[in-house]
N, C-alpha and C positions, 0 to 999 in steps of 0.2 A: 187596228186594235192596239198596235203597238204606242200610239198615241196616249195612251190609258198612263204610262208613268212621264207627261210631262207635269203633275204638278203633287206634292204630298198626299194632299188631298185626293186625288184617285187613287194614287199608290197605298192609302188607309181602304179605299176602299177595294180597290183590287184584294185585299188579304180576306176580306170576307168570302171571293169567292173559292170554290174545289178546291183544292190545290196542284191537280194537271194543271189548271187553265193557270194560273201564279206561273209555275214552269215555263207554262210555251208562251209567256208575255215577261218574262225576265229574262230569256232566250231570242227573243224578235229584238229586245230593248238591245241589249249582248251584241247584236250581228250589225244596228243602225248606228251605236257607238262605234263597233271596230271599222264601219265603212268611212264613217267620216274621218276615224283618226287616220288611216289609212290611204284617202282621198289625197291628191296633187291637190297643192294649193298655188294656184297663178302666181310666176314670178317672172320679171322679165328678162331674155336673155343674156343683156348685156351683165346682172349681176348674179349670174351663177358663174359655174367655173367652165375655163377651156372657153370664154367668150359664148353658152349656150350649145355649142358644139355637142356631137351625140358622145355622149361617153364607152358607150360600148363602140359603137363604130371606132374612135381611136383607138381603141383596146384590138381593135379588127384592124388596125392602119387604114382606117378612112377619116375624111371628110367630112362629116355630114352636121347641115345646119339643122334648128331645129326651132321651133317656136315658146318651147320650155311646158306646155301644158302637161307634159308627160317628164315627171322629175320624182328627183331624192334626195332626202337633205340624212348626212350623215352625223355621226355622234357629237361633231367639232361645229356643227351647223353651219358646213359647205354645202351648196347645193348642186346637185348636175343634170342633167337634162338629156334626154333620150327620145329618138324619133318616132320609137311607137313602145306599148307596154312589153310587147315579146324582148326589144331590146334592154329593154329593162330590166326584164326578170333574168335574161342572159347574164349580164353584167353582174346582179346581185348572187346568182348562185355561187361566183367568187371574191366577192368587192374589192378586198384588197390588193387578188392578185391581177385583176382586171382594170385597175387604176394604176397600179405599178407601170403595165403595157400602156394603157394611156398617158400616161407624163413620159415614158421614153418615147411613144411616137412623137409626142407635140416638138416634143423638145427636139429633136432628130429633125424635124421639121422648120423649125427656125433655123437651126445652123444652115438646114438643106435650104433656107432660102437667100443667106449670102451667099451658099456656094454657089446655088446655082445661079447669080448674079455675078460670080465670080468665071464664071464657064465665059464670060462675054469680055475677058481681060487675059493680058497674062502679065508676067513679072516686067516685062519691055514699059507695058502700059503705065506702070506704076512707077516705074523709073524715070520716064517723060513726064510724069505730073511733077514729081520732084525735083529732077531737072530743072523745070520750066518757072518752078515756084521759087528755087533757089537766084535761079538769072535773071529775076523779076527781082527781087528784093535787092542783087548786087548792085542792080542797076540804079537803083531807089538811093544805097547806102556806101554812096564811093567805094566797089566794085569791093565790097566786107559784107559779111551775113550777121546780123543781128540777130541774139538771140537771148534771151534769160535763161541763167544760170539757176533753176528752180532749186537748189540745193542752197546756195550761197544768195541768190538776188543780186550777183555779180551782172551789168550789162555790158555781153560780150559781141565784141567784134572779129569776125574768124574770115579769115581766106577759105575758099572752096577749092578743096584737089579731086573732084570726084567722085563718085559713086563706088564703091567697094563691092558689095554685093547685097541678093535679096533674099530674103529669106519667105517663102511663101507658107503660111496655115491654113488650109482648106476649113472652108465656112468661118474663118474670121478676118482674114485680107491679108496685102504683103507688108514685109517690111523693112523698103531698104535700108541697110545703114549704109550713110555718108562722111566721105574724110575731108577735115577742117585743120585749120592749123593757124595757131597765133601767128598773124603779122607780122611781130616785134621779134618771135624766135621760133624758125620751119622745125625744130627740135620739140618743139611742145604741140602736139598731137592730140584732135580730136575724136570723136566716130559716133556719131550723133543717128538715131531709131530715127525712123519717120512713119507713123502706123497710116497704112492707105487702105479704105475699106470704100465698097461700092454702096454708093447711096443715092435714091430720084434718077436711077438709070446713067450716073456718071461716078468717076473717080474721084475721092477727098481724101484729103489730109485730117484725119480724126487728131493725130496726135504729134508733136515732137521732142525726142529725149534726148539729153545725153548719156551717152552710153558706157563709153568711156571719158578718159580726161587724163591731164597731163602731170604727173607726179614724179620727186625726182628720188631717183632709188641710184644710191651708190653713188651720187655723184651725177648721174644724167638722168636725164628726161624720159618717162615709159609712159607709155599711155595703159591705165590701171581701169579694168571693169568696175563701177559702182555697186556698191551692195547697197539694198538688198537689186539683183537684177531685174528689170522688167519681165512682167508678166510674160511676155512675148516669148522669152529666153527658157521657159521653164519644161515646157513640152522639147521632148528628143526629137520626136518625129514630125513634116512637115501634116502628117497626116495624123492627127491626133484622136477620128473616130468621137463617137456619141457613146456616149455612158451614161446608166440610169443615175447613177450616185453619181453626185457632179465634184470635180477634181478643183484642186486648191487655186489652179492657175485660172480655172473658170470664173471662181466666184470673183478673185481678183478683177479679172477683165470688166463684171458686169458692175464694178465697184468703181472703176475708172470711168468706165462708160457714162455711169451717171453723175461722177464729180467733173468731167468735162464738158459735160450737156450742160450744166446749170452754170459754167464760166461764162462773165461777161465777155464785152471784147476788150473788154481792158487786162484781162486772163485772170481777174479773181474771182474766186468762188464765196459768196457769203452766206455764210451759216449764221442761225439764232443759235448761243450759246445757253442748251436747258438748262441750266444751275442760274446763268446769271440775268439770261433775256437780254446780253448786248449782240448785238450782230456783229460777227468778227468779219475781218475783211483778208482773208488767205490766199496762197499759192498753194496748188498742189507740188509734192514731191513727188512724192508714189506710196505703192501699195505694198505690205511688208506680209512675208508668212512667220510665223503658222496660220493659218485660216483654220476656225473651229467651228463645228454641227454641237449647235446645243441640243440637250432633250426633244426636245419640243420640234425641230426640225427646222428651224432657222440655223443661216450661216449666219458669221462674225468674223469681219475682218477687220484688221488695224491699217490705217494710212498716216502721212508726215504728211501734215502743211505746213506751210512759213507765213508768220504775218507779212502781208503787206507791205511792203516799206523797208523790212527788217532784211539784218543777214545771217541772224542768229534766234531768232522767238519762234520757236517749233511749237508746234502743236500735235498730238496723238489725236487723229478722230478716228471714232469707232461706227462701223458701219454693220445693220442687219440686214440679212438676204434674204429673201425668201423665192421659194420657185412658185411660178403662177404660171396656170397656162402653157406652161413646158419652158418657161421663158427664167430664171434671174432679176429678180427686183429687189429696187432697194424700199425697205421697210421701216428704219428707222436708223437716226446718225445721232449720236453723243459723242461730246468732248469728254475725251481719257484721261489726258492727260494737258497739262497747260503750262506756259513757259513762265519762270518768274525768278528775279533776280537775287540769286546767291550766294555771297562774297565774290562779287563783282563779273559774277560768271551766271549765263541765262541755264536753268536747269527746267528739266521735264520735271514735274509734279501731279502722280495720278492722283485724278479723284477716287478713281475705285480699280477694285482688282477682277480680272475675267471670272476669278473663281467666285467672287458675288453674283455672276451672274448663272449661276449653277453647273449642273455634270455636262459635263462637253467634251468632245475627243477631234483631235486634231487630224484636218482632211489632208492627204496625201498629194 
């Protein structure tokens, strides 16, 4: 009978009947409307959030896959997916504080997945890669290490004296530094980051920096730390622990991660420039703090590249983060700032200021 209000025309005529009977057929109509607004609507797992993954179960610290028939799309129209309607309603009687546990397990979860690939090395291991990567190359380059000068585009040739020590951070790899030193003069001092993370069940070289470098103070030669310092340098402790609010040196790292995945092997990374549509052709420097949480719950971090070619054309690119999945992603990259010449001198020139991009407070 509820059928009776699919079209005007019954609903005119429905008003002619009692008016109980209007009631208990505005009431049937009432209860077929909230089922279907109410209804799961098939989605498939790979685009909800956490990978389809059960939402309450991470919220529980599990596991669990799920096929999405049983889901909820919230106010921001993410969706998540639950392995039966009990866990569902579980999850909903607290959402936000039940999603909170859910992005600290996931995320606690990735890191736990380098570390626990890191259980299968130790700092020896890492030091033999580096080692062995170094004695490779001398032997390549009349017994000198080749290396760019990512600041200057300086190409250097350095003598190897060693290994100095390693610095290990659980659930993101080691990272020796090594001592180098101009050929020309043992007084000019290097000590160059090599970031070694376990990846396909073997040890790599993700990264390498200088760290230091040779400057002459007073008269003589000191090897002087760079600012701003490597991510790496920022954390005190070798054990830095998982946190729900993700830390400044975090969002950095996953901001490197992805401007060195997209280098070719010739080492530049090329961005489309959105104001202009030219594809620049850069070097990374590094990643600089403050890192800032806008409203809206994206990071923002600023990095230094160098064109191409250049030993003076900086560029400011500005990178957004987002967390997915428990994970650090990058979400979108604009040029800041761009290099252009100014009474004979290359000067930074922002396009725009952070604070156009609205209220933001800087992560620790």
């Amino acid at each position: 009978m509820c059928n009776v209000l699919r079209s005007s025309r019954a609903l005119g005529a429905l008003m002619s009947f009692p008016s109980p009977l209007v009631v208990f057929v505005l009431m049937c109509a009432l209860a077929v409307s909230t089922r279907a607004w109410s209804a799961d609507a098939a989605i498939s797992p790979d685009k909800a959030e956490f990978g389809g993954q059960c939402a309450e179960g991470l919220a529980e610290g599990k596991h669990v896959m799920t096929d999405c028939s049983v889901n909820w799309k919230d106010k921001d129209g993410k969706v998540y997916c639950f392995s039966s309607d009990a866990a569902k309603a579980a999850f909903l009687k607290t959402p936000a504080e039940s999603l909170e546990r859910a992005r600290a397990f996931i995320a606690a979860s990735n890191v736990d997945s380098t570390e626990k690939a890191m259980e299968n090395y130790d700092s020896n291991d890492a030091e033999k890669l580096v080692d062995g990567s170094i004695k490779s190359k001398l032997k390549a380059n009349d017994n000198l290490f080749p290396i760019e000068d990512a600041l200057t585009g300086d190409q250097l040739k350095l003598a190897y004296d060693g290994i100095d020590f390693t610095r290990t951070l659980e659930g993101y790899g080691y990272f020796p530094d090594v001592k180098f030193h101009d050929p020309k003069d043992a007084n000019k001092k290097y000590l160059i980051d090599f970031w070694v993370v376990p990846k396909n069940g073997a040890l790599t070289i993700a990264e390498t920096r200088i760290y230091q470098s040779p400057q002459q103070v007073d008269g003589a030669w000191r090897s002087v730390a760079r600012q701003p310092v490597p991510w790496w340098w920022i954390p005190a402790s070798e054990h830095p622990g998982k946190m729900a609010e993700k830390r400044g040196w975090e969002v950095m790292s996953a901001v490197e991660e992805n401007a060195l995945k997209d280098v070719g092997s010739d080492g530049v990374y090329k961005l489309k420039d959105d104001k202009t549509g030219q594809t620049l052709d850069l070097k990374f420097i590094n990643a600089h703090q403050p890192v800032r949480k806008l409203d809206n719950g994206e990071y923002f971090a600023c990095t230094d590249f160098r064109a191409a070619g250049t030993k003076d054309q900086i560029y400011d690119v500005d990178f957004w983060v987002k967390e997915k999945d428990g994970k650090m992603v990058v979400d979108q990259v604009r040029v800041h700032k761009v290099p252009e010449l100014k009474n004979g001198q290359w000067v930074q020139v922002p396009r725009y200021s952070f604070k156009d991009l609205g209220n933001s407070n800087v992560v620790p």
